[in-house]
Structure formats: C-alpha cells, structure tokens
N, C-alpha and C positions, 0 to 999 in steps of 0.2 A: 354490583361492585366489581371493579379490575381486579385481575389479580396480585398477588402480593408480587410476583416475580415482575410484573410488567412496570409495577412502580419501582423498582430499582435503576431501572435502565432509562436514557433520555434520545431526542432523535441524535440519527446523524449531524455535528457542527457543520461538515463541509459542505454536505447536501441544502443541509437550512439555511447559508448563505449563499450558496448557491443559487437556490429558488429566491431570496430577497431579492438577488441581483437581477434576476431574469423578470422577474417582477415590477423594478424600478425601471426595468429597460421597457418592459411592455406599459407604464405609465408614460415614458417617452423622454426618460434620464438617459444621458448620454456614458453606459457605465462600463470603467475597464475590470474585465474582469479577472481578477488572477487565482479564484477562489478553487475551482472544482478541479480535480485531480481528472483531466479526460485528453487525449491530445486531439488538437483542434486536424490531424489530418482524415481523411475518410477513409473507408477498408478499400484495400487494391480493387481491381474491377475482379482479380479471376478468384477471388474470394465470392464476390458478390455472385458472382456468376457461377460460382459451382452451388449455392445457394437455390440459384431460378433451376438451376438443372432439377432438382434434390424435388423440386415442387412439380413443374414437368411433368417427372418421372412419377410422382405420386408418394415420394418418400415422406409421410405426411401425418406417419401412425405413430402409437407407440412403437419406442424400442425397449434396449436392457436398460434396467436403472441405475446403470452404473456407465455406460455408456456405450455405444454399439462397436464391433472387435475391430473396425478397421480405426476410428480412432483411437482406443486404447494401443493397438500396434504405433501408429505415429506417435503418438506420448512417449511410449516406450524408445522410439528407435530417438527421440530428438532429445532425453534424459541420457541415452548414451553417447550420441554426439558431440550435444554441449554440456553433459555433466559428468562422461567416465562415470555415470551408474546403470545397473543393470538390472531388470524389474522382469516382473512377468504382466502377465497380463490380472491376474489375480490379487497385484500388488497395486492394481490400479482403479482410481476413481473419478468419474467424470460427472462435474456437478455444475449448477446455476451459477457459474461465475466463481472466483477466487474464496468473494465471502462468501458463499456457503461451501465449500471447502471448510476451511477454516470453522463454521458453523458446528458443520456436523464432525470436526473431529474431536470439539469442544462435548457436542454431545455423546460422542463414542467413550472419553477418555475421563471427563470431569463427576468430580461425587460433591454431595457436602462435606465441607472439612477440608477439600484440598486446596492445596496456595499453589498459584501459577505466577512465575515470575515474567515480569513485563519491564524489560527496561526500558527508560521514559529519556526523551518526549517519545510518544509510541503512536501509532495507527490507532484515528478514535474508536474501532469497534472492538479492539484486543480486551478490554477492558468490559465490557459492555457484554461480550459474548461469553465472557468465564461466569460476570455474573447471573445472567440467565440459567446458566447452566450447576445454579447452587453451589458455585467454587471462589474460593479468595483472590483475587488481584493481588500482587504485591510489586510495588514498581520498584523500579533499581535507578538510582538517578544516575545519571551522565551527566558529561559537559563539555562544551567546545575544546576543552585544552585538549581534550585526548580523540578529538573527533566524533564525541558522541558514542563511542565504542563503551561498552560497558568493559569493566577491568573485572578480569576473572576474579580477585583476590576480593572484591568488592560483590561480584556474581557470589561468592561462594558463602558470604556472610551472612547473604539473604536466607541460606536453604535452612530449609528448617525438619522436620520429621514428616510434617506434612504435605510437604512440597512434591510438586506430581511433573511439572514442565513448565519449560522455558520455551517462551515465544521467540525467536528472532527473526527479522526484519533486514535483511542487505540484498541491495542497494535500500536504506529506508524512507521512508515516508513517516515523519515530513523533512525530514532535516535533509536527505541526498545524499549522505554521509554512507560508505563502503567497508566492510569489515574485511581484513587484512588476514591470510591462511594464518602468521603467526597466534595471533588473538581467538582463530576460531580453533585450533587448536587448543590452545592451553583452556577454552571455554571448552572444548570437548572432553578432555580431561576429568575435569571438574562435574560433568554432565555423567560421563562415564562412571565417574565413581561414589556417586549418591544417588546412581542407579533413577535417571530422571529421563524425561521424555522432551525431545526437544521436535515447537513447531516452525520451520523455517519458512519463513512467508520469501518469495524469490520473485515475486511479479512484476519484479522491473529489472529482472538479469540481462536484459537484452539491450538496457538502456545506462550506456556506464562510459565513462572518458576520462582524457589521458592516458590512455591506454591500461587504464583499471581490466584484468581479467576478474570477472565472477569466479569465486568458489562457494560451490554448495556444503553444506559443514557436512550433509552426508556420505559425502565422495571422500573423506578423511581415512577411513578404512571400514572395516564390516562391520565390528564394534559400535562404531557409532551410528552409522546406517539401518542398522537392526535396533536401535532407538529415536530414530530420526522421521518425522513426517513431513514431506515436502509440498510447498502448495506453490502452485502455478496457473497459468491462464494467459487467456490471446488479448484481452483486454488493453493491455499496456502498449505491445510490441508490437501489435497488429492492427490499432486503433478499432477494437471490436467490443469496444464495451457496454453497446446495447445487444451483443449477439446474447451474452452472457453465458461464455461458458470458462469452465476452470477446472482445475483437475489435482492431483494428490496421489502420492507416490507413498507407497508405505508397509511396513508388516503388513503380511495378509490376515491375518486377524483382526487388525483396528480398521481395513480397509473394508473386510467382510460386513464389521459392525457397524460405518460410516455410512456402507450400501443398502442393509436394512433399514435403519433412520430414513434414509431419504427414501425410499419406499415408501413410507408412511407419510411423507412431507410434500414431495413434489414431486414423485416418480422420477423419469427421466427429465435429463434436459433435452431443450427443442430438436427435433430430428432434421431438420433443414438449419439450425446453428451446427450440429455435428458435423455434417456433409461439408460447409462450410470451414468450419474448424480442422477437419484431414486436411482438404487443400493449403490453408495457414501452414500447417504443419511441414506439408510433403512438397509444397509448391514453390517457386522463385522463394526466395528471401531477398532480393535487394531490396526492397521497399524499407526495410529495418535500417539498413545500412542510410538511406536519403533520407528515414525521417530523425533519427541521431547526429547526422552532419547537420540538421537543422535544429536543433536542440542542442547540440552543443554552442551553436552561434549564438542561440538567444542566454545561453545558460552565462557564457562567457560577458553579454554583454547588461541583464541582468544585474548582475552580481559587482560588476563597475560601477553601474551607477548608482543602488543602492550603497555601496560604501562611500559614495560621495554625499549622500544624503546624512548632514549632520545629525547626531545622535545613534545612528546605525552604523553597525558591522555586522558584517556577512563572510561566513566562511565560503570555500567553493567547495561547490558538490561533485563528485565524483560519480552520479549517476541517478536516476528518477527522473524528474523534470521539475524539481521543487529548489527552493531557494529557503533560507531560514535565519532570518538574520535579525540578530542580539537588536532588541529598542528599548533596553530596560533605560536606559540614558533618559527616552524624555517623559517616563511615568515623574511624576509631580510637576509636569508642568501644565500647563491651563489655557482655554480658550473662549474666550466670550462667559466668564466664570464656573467654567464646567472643567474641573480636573481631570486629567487623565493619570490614572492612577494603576493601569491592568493594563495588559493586551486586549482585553476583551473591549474597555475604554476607549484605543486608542485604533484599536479596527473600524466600530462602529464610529467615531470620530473620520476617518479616512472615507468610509461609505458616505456617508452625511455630507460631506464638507467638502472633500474632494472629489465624491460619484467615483470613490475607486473599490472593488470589493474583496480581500485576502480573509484566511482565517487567523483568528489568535491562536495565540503559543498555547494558550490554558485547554484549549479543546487537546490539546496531543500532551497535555502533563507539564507544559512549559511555559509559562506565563511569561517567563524571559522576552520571548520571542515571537513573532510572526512569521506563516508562512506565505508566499506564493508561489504559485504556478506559472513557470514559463511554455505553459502549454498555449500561446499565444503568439499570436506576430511580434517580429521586431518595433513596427510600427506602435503595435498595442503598448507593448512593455514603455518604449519612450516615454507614451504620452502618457503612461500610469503611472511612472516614476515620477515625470515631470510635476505632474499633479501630486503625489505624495511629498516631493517635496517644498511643493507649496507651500504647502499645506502644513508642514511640521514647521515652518517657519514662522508663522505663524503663530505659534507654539510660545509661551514666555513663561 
C-alpha cells in the first residue's frame, strides 16, 4: 500500500504535457510545442567548459551539502549586486535545482495544522509541496484587472491563526505578470505584522521588460528580510536546467535546517554543475542580455496574435517567457459534438486537433486560462498560433 501522503499529491501538469508532446512528436506528429517552461537557447560554451575543466581536474567527489564556499561566495556577491542584500555564507543554501529549494524549505518550516498562502493562478508544485509536507494550501484569487497581484487587503483576510507563510512568485509563472515595490510593500506590511514567513520564488528576475526593474520584497528593509526566504537558480537565466542547480538565501537557522534535510535526501548537488554554476555567476553576462532581446521579440509578437484570435485575450507580461491569456469566451462551444467546457477541454482539443501542445489554466488554479511558452521560435510561435486559430474556428 502507498502511502497516505503520496496520494494527495498528483504529477507535474507541465511535465505531463510535456512528455505527451514529445511523444506524439517521436510517433511522427508534427507538434508545436508551447507547453514546457525551458528556454529553447543552450548554456554559453564557458559554462560548458568550466564544466570539462571541473571533470579534468578530477572534481568529481563529494562536497559540502550545502554547496561548496566558492559558489556560496558567487551567490552571495550576485544577491548583493542585483538585490542590495547582504548574506553570509551561513545564510546560504545550494540545492538540486530551484524546486528543491523551495522543497526543503517547505520541509524546514511546514507542521500539521499550518495554512500557507498561495495566491492563484500559482506555480503547479506550491501546492503540491505544502501538502506533502502535512500543511494547508489556501489560495488567494486574483485577476487580470489588477494584473494578477494579489491585494494586500484581500492577502490579509486570508490569514488566519494558523497561518505560517506566504508564497510569492515575481516575475510569475504562469501568468508573466510583475509585482510593483508599491504592492510588495504594503504586502510586507501585512506580512510583518502577523508575524509570517514569506517564500519569494525570484527564478525569473533576470528575465523582465519594458523596462520593469525586479524587486526582491527582502531587500524592503531588515524587518522583513529577517522573515523572508529567497529562492533562486541558473535554470531560467542561464538556460541550465538540466544542470540543476538552485540556491536560497535566508535566516541561518531555517538555512541550517534546510541543509540537514537535504543531507539525508541528496547530499550535495553535482560537483561539476557547481564549478559550472561559479562561472554563471562570476563569468560574462551578456548571454542574458541576447537571450531577453529574443524573448522579448517573440513575447511582443506572441501576445498580438493571440489577441487576434477570436475568443482570446491576453495581457502582456512583464517578464518570464510565459503568455496567459483569458479563453473563458469559447468554453460552451463544440466540436464534432464534443463540448468544450474547461481549459482542460479546450487544451487537449488544441493537441488533438490542431498538434499544438499548452497547459490549461486549471493546472495553475485558473481554469480561465491557458498558458504558453514562448520559449520558442518566431517561426514556431506563427505556425502555433496559426494552427490554434484554426482551429477555434472551428469552434460553434
């Protein structure tokens, strides 16, 4: 018999279309794919190559389980760079990638009994990973009028006695939507004063336009910083997402307790992705900058042609590489006598019909909506749209 904890939790949605897609493609469907959250560029060469160096040289053993002191230094010096925060090395955690970050802070901090607030549409494993870890989910709804920002006055009605932390997510996933210092403010506030732990997922800070600057809500003052756990990683900004690695800034106490867990779970991460991952840190940066001016092009052109796709609207995102745009319009209408009645419906209708792959809204708490990825070509995106709106035409 499984255990009771395991049947609460379901896979990954993005991953599991994900893999459909790549599946329909290795049956020999021609399929666009906007499903998976990955960008389609490869890691710089002097990444790769500090990598070969690291193997060479024999770097090849265990290290610390927390991560070895010349990356925790880069972490450190690139948190005070682009975040004005100040850490020690003590304050720092170097883990398998973003999600387990966020993992083990869930197991550091979460009891039975406690409620973690999640405002929605949210990243599918925020929810997933409180309940693993014997804690309440409680979502906060949003909604396009205010950009998807949760309203503090709205944050604050949620909290309850038992309430332990707030998740936030800027730049987010899925919606691409940016939280504004005024709002992280007045959420800090509110954070502040019911004495709550906030975890700031930040994995796409590097990926943000119109000239959107990131604010880390722990950079607000000490106060809130000294409640604050920051998660990060090379995954996004460095297209290093099979290196897996990710990291977490935080009180040295939940950072201490986050390093013991993963001691007992995966030791360290890979000692040739750290070596790796210094050079990210400490090396060029233009690469960030060339793969942003290419993501803002397809972001910009994306988001045109889905709003020309009758029944859809789409906001523009401010940063991620995700697109999220309102199809409640053609839930009730029908095809070949099959209604579409969900996102969930109207996705798998789009895969089917049109060989195009996105995730629905309902996987991130939003049935409104669908997302995609323009972590794709120009060329893709065309011929995806084109096909989607076929396809909705279709539609009566």
């Amino acid at each position: 018999m499984l255990s009771e904890r395991a049947g609460r939790i379901k896979p990954s949605p993005t991953l599991a279309m994900d893999a459909k897609a790549k599946a329909m493609k290795a049956g020999g469907f021609d399929i666009v794919n906007f499903g998976v959250g990955e960008p389609d560029f490869d890691t710089p060469d002097n990444i790769k190559e500090a990598a070969i160096k690291a193997i060479k040289d024999g770097f090849t053993k265990y290290t610390a389980v927390g991560g070895i002191e010349a990356l925790k230094d880069a972490v450190i010096e690139k948190f005070l760079k682009d975040n004005h925060l100040q850490y020690k090395r003590e304050e720092i955690i170097v883990s398998c990638g973003a999600k387990h970050s966020l993992y083990n802070i869930a197991q550091a901090l979460f009891s039975p009994g406690d409620e973690v607030l999640i405002p929605s549409p949210y990243w599918v494993s925020y929810p997933d990973q409180v309940l693993l870890n014997d804690a309440t989910p409680v979502f906060i709804r949003t909604n396009e009028a205010d950009s998807f920002m949760v309203k503090p006055e709205v944050l604050a009605s949620h909290i309850t006695g038992k309430t332990k932390a707030l998740i936030l997510n800027s730049p987010s996933n899925p919606t691409g939507l940016t939280y504004d210092r005024r709002t992280l403010e007045r959420i800090a506030e509110i954070v502040l004063r019911h004495d709550l732990f906030v975890i700031s997922d930040e994995i796409y800070e590097k990926l943000t336009y119109d000239g959107f600057a990131h604010i880390s809500i722990a950079s607000l003052d000490r106060a809130v910083k000294a409640k604050t756990i920051v998660v990060n990683g090379l995954s996004k900004s460095y297209a290093m997402t099979g290196w897996r690695i990710g990291f977490a800034a935080g009180p040295a106490g939940i950072i201490k307790a986050m390093t013991t867990i993963q001691s007992q779970s995966t030791s360290n991460p890979t000692s040739i992705a750290q070596k790796a991952a210094v050079e990210a840190l400490t090396g060029p940066q233009d690469f960030i900058q060339i793969m942003r001016t290419e993501f803002d092009r397809r972001r910009k052109f994306l988001v045109a042609e889905l709003n020309a796709v009758p029944g859809m609207r789409c906001l523009t995102p401010t940063g991620a590489f995700y697109a999220f745009p309102n199809t409640s319009a053609l839930y009730g209408k029908s095809f070949d006598g099959t209604e579409i009645s969900s996102s969930s419906d109207l996705a798998l209708y789009l895969l089917e019909q049109a060989r195009v792959a996105l995730v629905h809204g309902g996987a991130f708490g939003d049935d409104s909506h669908i997302r995609l990825s323009y972590a794709t070509s120009v060329e893709e995106i065309k011929k995806g749209v084109g096909r989607i709106k076929e396809a909705v035409q279709r539609l009566s």
